[in-house]
PDB file of the backbone (N, CA, C, O) and the ligand in Angstrom, with CONECT records:
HET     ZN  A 101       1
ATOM      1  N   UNK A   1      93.139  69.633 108.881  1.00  0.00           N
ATOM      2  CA  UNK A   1      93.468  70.808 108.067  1.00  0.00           C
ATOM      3  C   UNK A   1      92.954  70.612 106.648  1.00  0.00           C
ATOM      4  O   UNK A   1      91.893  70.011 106.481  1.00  0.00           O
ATOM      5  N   UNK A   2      93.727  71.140 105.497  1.00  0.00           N
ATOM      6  CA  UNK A   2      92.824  71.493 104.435  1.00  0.00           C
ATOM      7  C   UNK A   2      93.574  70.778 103.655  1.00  0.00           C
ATOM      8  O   UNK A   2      93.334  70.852 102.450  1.00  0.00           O
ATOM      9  N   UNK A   3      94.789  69.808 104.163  1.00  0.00           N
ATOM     10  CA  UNK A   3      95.755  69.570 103.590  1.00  0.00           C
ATOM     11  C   UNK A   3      95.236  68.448 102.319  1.00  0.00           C
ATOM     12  O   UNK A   3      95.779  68.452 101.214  1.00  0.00           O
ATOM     13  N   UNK A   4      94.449  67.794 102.572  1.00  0.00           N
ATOM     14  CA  UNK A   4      93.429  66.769 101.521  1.00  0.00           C
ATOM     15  C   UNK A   4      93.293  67.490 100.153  1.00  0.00           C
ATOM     16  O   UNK A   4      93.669  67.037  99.072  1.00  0.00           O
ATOM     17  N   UNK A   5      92.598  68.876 100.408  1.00  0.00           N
ATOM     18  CA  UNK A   5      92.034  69.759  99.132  1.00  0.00           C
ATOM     19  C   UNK A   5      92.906  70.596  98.499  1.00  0.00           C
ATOM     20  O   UNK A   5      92.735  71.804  98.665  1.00  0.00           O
ATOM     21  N   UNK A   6      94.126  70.082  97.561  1.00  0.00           N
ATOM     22  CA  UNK A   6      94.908  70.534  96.762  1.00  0.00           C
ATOM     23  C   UNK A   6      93.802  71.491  96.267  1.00  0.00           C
ATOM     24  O   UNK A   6      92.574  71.424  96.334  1.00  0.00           O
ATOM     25  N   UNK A   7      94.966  72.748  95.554  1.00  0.00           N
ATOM     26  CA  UNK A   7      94.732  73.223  93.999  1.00  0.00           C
ATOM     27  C   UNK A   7      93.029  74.319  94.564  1.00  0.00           C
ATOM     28  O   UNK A   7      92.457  75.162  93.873  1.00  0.00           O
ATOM     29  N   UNK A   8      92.673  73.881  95.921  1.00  0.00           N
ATOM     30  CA  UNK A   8      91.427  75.395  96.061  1.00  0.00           C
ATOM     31  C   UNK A   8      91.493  76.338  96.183  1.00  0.00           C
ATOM     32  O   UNK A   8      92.699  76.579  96.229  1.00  0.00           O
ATOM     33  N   UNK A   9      90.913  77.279  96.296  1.00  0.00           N
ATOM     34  CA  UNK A   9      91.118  78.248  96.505  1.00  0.00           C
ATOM     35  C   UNK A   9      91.019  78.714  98.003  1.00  0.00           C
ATOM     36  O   UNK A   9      90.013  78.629  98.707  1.00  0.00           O
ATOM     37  N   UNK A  10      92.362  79.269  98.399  1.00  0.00           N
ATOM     38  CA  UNK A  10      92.439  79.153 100.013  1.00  0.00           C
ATOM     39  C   UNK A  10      92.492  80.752 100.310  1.00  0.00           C
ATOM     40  O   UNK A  10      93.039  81.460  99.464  1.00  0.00           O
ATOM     41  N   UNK A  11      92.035  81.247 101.282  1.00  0.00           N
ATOM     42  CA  UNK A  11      92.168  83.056 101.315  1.00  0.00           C
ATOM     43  C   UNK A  11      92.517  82.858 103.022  1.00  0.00           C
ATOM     44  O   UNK A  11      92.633  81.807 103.653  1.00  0.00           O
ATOM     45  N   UNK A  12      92.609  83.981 103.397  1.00  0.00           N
ATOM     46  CA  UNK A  12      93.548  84.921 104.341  1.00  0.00           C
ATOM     47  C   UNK A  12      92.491  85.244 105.421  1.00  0.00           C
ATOM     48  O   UNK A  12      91.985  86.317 105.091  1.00  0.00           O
ATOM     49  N   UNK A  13      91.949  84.806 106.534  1.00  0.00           N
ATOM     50  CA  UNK A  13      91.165  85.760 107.612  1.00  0.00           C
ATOM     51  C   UNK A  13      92.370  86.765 107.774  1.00  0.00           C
ATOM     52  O   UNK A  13      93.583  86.611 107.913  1.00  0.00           O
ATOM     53  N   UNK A  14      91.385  88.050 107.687  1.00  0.00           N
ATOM     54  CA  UNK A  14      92.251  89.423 108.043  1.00  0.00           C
ATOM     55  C   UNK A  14      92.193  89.449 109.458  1.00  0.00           C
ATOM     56  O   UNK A  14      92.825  90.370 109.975  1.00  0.00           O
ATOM     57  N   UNK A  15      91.716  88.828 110.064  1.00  0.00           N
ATOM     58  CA  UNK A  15      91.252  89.071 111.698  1.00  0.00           C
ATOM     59  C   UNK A  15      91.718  88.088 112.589  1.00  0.00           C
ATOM     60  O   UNK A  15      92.012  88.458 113.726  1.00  0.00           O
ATOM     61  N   UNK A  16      91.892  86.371 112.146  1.00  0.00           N
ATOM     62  CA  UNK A  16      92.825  85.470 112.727  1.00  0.00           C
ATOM     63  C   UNK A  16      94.145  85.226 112.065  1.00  0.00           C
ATOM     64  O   UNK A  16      95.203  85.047 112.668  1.00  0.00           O
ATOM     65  N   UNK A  17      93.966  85.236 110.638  1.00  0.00           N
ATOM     66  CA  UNK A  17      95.426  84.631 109.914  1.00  0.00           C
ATOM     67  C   UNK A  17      95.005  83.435 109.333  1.00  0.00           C
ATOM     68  O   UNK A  17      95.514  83.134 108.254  1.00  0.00           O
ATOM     69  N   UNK A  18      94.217  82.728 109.808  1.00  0.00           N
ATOM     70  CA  UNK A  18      93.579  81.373 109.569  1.00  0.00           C
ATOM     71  C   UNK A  18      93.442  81.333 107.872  1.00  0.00           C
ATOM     72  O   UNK A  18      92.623  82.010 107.250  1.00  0.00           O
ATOM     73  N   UNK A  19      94.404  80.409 107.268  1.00  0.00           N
ATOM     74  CA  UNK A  19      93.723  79.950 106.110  1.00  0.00           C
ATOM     75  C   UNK A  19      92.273  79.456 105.641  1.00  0.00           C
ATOM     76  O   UNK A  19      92.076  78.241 105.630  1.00  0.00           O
ATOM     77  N   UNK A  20      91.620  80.010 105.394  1.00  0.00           N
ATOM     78  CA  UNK A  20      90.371  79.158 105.302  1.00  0.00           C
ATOM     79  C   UNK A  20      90.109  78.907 103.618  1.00  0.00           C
ATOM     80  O   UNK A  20      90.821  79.591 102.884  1.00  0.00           O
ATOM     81  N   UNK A  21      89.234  78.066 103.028  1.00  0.00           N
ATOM     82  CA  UNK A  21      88.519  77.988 101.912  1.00  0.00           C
ATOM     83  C   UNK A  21      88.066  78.718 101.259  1.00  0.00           C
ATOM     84  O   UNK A  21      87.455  79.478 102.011  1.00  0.00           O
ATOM     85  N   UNK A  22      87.918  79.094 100.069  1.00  0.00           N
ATOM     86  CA  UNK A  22      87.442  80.596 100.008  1.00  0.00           C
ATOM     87  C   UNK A  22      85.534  80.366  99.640  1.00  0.00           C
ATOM     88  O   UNK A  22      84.683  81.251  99.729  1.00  0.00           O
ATOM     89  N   UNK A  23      85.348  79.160  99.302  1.00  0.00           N
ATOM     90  CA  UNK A  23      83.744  79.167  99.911  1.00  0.00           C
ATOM     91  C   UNK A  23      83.871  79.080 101.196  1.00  0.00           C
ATOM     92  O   UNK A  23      82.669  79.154 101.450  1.00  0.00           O
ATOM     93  N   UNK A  24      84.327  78.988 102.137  1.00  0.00           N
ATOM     94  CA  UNK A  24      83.938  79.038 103.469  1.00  0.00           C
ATOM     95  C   UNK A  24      84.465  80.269 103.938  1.00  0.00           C
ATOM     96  O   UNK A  24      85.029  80.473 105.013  1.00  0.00           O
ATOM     97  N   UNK A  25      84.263  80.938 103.172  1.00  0.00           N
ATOM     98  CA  UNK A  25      84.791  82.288 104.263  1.00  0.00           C
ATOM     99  C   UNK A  25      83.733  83.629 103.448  1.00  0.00           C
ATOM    100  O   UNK A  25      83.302  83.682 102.296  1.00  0.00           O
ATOM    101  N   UNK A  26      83.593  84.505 104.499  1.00  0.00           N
ATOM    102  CA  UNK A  26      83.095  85.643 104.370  1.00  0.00           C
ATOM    103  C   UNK A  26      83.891  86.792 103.254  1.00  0.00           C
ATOM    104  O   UNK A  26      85.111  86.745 103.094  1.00  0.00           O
ATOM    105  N   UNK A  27      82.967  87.860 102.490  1.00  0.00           N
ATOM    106  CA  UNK A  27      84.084  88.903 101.729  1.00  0.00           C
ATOM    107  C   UNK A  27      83.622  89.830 103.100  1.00  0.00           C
ATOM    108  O   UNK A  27      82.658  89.882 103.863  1.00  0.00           O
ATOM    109  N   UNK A  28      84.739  90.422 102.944  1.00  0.00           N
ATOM    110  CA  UNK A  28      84.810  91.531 104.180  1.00  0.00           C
ATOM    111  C   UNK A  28      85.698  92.713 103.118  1.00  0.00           C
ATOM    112  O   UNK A  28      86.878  92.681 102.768  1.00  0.00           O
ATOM    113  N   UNK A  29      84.277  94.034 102.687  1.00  0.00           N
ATOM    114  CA  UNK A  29      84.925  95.146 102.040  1.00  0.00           C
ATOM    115  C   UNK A  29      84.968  96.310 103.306  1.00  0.00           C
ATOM    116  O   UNK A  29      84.002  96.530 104.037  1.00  0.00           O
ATOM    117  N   UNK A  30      85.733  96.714 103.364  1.00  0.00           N
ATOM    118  CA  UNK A  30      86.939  97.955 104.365  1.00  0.00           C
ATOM    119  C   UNK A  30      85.540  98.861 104.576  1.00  0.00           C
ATOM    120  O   UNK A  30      85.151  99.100 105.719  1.00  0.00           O
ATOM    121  N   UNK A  31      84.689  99.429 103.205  1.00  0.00           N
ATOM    122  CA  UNK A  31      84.184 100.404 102.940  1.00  0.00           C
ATOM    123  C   UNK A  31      82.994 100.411 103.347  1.00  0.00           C
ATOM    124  O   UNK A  31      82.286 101.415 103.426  1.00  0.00           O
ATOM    125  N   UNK A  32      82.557  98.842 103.752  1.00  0.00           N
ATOM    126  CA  UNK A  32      80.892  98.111 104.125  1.00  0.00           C
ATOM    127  C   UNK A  32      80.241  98.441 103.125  1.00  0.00           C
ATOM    128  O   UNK A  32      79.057  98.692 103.350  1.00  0.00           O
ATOM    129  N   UNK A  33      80.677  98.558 101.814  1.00  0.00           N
ATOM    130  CA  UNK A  33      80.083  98.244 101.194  1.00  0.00           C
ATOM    131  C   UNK A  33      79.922  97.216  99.719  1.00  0.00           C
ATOM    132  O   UNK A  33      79.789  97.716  98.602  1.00  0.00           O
ATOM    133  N   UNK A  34      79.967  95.614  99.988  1.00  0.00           N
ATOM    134  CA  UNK A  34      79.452  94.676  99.466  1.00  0.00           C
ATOM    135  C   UNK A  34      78.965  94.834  98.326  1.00  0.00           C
ATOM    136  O   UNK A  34      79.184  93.875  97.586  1.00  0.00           O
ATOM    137  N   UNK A  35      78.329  95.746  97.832  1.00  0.00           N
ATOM    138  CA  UNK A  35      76.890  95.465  96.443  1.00  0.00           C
ATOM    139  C   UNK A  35      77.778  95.965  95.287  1.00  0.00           C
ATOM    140  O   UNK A  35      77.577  95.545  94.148  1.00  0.00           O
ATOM    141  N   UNK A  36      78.999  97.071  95.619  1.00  0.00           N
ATOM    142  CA  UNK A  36      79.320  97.326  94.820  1.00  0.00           C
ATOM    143  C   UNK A  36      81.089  96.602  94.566  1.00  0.00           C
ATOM    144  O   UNK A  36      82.086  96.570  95.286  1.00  0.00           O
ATOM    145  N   UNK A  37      80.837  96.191  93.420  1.00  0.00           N
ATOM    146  CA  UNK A  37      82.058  95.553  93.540  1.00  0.00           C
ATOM    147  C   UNK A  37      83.368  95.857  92.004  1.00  0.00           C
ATOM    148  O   UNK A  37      84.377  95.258  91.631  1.00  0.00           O
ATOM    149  N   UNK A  38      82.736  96.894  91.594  1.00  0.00           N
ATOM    150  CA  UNK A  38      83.799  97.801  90.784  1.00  0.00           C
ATOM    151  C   UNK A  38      85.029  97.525  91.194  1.00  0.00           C
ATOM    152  O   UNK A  38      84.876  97.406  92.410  1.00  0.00           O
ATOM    153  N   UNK A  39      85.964  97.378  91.001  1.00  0.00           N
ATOM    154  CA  UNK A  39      87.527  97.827  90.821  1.00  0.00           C
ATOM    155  C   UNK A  39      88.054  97.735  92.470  1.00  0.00           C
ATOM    156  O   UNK A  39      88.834  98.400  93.152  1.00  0.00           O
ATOM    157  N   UNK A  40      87.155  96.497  92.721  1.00  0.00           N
ATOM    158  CA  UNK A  40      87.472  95.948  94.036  1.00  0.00           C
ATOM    159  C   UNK A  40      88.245  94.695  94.459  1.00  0.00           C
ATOM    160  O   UNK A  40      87.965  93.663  93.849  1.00  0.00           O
ATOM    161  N   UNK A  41      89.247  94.635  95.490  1.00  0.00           N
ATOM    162  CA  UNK A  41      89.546  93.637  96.275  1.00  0.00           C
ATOM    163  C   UNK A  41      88.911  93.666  96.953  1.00  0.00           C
ATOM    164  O   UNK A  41      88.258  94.646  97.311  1.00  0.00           O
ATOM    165  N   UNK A  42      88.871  92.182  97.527  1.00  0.00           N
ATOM    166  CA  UNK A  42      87.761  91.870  98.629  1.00  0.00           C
ATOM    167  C   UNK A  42      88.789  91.279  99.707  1.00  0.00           C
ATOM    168  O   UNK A  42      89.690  90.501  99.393  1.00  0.00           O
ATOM    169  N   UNK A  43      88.555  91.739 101.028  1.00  0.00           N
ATOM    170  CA  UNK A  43      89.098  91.042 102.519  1.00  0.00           C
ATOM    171  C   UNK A  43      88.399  89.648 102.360  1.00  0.00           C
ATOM    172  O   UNK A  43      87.715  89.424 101.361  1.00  0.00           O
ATOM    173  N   UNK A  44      88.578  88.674 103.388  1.00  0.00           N
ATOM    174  CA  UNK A  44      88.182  87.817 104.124  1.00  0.00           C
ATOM    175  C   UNK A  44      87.994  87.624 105.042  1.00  0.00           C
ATOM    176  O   UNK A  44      88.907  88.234 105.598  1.00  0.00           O
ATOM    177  N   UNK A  45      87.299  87.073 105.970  1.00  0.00           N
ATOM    178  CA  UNK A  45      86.866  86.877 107.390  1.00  0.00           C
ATOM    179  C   UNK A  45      86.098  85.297 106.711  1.00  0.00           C
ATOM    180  O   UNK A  45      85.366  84.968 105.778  1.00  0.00           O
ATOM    181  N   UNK A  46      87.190  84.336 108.455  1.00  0.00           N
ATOM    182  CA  UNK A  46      86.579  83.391 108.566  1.00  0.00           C
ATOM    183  C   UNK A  46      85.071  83.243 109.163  1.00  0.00           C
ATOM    184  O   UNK A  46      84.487  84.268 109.516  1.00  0.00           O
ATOM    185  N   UNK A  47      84.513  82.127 109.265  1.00  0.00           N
ATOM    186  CA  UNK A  47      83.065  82.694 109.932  1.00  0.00           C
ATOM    187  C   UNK A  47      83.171  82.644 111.079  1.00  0.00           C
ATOM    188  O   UNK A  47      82.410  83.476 111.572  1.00  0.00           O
ATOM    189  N   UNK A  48      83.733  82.090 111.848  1.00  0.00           N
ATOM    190  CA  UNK A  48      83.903  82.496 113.715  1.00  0.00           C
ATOM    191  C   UNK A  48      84.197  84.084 113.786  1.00  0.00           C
ATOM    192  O   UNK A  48      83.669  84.736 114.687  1.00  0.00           O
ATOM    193  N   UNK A  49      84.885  84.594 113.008  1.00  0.00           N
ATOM    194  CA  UNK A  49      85.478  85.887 113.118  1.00  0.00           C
ATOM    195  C   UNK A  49      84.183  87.051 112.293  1.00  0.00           C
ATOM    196  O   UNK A  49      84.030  88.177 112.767  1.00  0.00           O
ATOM    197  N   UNK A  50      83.544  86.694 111.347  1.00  0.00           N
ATOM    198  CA  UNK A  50      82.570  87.242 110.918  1.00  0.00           C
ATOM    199  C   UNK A  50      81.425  87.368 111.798  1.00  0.00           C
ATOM    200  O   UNK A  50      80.705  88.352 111.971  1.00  0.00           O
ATOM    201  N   UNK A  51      81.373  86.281 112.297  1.00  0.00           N
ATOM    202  CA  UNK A  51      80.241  86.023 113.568  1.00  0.00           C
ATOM    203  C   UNK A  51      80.642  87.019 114.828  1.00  0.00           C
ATOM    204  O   UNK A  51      79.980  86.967 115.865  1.00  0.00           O
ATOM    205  N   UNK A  52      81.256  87.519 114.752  1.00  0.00           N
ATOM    206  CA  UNK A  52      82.180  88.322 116.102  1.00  0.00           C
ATOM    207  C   UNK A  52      81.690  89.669 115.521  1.00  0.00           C
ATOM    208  O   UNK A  52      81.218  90.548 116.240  1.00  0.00           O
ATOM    209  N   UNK A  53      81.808  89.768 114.363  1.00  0.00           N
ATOM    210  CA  UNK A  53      82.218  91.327 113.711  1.00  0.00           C
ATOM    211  C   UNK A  53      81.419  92.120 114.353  1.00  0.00           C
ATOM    212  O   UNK A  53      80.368  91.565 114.675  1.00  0.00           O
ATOM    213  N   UNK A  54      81.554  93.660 114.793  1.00  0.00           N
ATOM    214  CA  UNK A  54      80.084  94.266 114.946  1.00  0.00           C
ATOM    215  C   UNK A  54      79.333  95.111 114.062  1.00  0.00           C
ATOM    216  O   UNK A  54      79.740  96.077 113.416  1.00  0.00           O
ATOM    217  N   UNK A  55      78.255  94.647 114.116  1.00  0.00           N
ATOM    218  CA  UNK A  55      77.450  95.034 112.842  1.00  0.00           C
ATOM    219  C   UNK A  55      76.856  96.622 113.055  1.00  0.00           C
ATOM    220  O   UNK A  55      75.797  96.980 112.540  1.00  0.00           O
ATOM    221  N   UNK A  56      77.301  97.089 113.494  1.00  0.00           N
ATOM    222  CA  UNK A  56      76.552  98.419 114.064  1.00  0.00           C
ATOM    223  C   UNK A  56      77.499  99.305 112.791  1.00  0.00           C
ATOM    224  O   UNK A  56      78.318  98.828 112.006  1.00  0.00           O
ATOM    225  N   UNK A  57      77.077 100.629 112.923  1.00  0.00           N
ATOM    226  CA  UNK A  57      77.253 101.655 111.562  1.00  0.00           C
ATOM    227  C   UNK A  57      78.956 102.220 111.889  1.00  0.00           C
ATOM    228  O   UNK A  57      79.220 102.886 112.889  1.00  0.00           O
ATOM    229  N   UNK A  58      79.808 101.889 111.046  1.00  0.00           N
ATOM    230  CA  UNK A  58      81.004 102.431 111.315  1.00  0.00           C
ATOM    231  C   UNK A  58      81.429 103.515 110.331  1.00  0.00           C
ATOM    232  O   UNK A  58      82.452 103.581 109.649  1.00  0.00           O
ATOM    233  N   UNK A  59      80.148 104.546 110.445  1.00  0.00           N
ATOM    234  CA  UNK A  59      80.651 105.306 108.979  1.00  0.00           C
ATOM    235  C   UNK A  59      81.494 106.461 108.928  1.00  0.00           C
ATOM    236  O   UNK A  59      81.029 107.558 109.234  1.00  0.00           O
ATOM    237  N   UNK A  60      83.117 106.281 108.445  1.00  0.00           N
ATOM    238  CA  UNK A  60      83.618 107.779 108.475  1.00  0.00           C
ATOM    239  C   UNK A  60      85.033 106.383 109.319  1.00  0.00           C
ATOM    240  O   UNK A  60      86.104 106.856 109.698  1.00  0.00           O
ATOM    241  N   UNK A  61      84.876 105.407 109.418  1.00  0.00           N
ATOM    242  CA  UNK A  61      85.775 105.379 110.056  1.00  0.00           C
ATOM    243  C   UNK A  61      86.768 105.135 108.760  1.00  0.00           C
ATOM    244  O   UNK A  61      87.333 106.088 108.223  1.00  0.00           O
ATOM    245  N   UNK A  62      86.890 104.118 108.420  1.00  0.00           N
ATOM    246  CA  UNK A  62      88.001 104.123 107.452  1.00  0.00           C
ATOM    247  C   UNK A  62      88.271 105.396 106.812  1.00  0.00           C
ATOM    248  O   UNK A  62      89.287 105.709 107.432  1.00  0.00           O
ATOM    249  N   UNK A  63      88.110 106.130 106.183  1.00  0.00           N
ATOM    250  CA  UNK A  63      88.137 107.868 106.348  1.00  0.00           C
ATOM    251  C   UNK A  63      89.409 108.221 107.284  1.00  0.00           C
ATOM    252  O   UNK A  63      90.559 108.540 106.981  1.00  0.00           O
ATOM    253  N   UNK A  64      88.840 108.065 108.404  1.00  0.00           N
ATOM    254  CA  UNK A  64      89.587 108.548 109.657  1.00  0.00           C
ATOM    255  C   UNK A  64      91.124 107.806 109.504  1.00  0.00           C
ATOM    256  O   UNK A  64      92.202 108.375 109.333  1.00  0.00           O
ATOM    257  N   UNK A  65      90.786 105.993 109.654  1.00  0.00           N
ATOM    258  CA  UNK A  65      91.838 105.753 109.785  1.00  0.00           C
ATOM    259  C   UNK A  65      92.868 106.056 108.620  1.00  0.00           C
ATOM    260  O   UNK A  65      94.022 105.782 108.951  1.00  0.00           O
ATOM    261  N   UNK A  66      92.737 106.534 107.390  1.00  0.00           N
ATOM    262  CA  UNK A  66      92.823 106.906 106.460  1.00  0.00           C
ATOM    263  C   UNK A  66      93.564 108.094 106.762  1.00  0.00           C
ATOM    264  O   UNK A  66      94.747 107.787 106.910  1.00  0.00           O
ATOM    265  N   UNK A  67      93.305 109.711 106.965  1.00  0.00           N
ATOM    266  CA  UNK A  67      93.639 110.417 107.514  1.00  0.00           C
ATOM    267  C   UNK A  67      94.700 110.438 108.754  1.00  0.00           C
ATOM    268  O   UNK A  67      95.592 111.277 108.885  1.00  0.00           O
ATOM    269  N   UNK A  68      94.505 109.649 109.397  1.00  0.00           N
ATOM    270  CA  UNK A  68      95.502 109.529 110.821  1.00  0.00           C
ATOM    271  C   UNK A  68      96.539 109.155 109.901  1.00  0.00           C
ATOM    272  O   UNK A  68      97.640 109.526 110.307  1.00  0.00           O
ATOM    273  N   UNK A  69      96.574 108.497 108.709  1.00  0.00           N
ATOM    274  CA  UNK A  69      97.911 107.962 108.217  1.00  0.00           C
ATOM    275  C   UNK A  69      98.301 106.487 108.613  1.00  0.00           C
ATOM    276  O   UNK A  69      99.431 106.107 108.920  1.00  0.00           O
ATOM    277  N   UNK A  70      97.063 105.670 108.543  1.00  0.00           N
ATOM    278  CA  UNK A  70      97.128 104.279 108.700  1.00  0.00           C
ATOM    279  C   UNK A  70      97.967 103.880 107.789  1.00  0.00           C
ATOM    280  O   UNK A  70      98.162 104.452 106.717  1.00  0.00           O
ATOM    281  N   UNK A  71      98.824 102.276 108.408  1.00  0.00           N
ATOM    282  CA  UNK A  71      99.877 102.063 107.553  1.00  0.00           C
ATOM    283  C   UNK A  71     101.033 102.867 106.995  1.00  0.00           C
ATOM    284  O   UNK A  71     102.041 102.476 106.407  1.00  0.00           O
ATOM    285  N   UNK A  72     100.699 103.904 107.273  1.00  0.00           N
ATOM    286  CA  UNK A  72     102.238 105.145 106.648  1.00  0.00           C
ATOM    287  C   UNK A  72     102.996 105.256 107.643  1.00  0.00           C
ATOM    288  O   UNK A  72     104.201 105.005 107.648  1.00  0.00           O
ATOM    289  N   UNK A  73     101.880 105.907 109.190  1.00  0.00           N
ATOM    290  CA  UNK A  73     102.998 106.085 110.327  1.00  0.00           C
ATOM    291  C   UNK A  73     103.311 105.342 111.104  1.00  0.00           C
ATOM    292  O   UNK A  73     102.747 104.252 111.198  1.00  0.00           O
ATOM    293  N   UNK A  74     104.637 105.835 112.158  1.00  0.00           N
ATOM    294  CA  UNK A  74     104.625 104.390 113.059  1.00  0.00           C
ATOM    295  C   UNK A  74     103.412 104.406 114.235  1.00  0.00           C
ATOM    296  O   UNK A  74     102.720 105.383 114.524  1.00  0.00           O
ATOM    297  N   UNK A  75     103.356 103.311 114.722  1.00  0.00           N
ATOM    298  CA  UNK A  75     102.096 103.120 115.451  1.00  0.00           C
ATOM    299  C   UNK A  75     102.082 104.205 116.188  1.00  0.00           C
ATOM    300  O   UNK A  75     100.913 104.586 116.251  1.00  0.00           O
ATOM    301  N   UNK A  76     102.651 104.771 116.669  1.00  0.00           N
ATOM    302  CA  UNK A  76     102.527 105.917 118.106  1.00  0.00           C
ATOM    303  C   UNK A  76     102.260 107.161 117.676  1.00  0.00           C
ATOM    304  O   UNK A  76     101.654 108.015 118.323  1.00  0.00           O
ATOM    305  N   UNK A  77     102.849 107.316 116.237  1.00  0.00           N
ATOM    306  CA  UNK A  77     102.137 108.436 115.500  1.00  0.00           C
ATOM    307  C   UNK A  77     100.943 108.561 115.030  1.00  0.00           C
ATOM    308  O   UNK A  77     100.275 109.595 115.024  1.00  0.00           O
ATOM    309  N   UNK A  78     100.588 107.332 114.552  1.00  0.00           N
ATOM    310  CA  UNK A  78      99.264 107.147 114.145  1.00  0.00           C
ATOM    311  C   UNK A  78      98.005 107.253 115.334  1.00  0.00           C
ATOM    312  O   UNK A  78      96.842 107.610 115.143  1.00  0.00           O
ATOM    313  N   UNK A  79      98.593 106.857 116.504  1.00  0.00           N
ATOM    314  CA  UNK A  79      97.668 106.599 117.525  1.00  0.00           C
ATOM    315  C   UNK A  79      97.016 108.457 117.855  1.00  0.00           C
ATOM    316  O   UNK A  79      95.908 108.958 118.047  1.00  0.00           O
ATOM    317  N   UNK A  80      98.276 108.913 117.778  1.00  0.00           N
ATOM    318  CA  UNK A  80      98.268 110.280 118.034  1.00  0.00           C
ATOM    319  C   UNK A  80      96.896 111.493 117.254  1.00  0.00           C
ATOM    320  O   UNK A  80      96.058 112.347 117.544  1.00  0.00           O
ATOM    321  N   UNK A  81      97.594 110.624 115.965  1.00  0.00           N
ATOM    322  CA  UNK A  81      96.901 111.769 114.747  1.00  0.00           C
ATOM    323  C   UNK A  81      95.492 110.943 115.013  1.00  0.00           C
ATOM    324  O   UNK A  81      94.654 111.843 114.956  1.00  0.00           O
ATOM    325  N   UNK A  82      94.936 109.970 115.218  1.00  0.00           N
ATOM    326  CA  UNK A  82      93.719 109.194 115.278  1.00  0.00           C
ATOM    327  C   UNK A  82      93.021 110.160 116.631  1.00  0.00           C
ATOM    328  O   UNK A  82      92.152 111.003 116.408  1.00  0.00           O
ATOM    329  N   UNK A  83      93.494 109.912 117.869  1.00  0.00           N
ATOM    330  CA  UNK A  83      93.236 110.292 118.640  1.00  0.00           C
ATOM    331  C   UNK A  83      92.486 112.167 118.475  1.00  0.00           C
ATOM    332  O   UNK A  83      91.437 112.576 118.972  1.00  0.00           O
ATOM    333  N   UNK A  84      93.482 112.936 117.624  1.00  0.00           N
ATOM    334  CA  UNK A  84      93.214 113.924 117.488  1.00  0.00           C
ATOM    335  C   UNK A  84      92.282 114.339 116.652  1.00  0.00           C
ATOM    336  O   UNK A  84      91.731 115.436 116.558  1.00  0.00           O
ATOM    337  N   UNK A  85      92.093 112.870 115.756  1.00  0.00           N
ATOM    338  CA  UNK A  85      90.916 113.789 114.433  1.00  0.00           C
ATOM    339  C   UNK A  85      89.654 113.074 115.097  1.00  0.00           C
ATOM    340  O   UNK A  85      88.535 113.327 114.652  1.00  0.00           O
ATOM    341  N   UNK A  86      89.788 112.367 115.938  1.00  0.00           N
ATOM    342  CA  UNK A  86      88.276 111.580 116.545  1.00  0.00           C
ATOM    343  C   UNK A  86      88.039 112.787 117.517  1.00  0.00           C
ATOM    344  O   UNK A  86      87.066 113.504 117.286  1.00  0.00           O
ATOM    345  N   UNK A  87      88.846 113.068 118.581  1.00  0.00           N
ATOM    346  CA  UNK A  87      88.515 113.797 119.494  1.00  0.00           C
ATOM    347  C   UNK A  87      87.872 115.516 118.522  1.00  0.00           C
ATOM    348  O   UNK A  87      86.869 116.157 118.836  1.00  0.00           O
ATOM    349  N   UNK A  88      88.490 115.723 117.790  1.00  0.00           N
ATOM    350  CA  UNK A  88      88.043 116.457 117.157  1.00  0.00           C
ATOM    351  C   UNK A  88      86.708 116.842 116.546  1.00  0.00           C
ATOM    352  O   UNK A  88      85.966 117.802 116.753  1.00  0.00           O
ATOM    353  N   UNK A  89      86.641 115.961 115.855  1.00  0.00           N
ATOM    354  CA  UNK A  89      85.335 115.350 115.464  1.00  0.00           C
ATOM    355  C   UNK A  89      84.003 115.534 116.287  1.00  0.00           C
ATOM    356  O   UNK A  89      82.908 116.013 115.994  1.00  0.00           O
ATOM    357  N   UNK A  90      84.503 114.988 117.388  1.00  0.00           N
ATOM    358  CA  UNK A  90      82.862 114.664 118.656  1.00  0.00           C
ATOM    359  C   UNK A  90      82.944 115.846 119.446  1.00  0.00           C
ATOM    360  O   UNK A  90      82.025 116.149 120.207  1.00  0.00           O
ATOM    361  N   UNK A  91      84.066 116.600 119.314  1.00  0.00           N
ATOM    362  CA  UNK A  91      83.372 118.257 120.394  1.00  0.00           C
ATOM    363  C   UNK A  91      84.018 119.185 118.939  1.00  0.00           C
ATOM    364  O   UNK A  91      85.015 119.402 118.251  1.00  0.00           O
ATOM    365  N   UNK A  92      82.715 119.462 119.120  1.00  0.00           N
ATOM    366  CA  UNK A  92      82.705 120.712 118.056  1.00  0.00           C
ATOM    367  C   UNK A  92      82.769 122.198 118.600  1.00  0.00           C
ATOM    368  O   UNK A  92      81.824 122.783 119.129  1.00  0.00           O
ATOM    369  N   UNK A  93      84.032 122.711 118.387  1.00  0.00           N
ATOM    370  CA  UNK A  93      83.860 123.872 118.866  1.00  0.00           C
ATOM    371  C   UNK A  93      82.907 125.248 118.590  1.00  0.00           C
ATOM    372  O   UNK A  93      83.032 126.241 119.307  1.00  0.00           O
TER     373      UNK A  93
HETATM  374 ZN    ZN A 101      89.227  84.388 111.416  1.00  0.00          ZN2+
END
């Protein structure tokens, strides 16, 4: 463990829990977007878990989960309102 390296700086994988180093770990921004780093917190991801991530275009999602009422409702509500603004979304009436 890390227990040797008092006093570093240790951060949070959002994706295992895993304490890691904070040079050894990835910034992981919500928004994918990295370059800008204004009036930002930054996630973490260890690198097994960064290495996993999928890199393909997730744009509109945080938005969404945003809208469904991530974190506000309880899970079954949220699943609901998610369900409805995605399905929404992909058949356009
Ligand atoms: Zn991890």
């Amino acid at each position: 463990m890390l227990g040797s390296r008092r006093s570093r700086d240790v951060v949070t994988c959002i994706a295992c829990g895993e304490s890691v180093d904070r040079t050894d770990a990835r910034e992981y921004d919500k928004h994918g977007d990295r370059w800008n780093r204004r009036d930002k917190e930054f996630e973490y991801l260890c690198k097994p878990c960064h290495r996993d991530l999928t890199h393909q275009p997730r744009s509109g999602l945080e938005d969404t989960l945003d809208d469904a009422g991530a974190g506000e409702l309880d899970q079954a509500r949220f699943l609901q309102q998610y369900h409805d603004l995605v399905r929404g979304r992909d058949s356009p009436k």
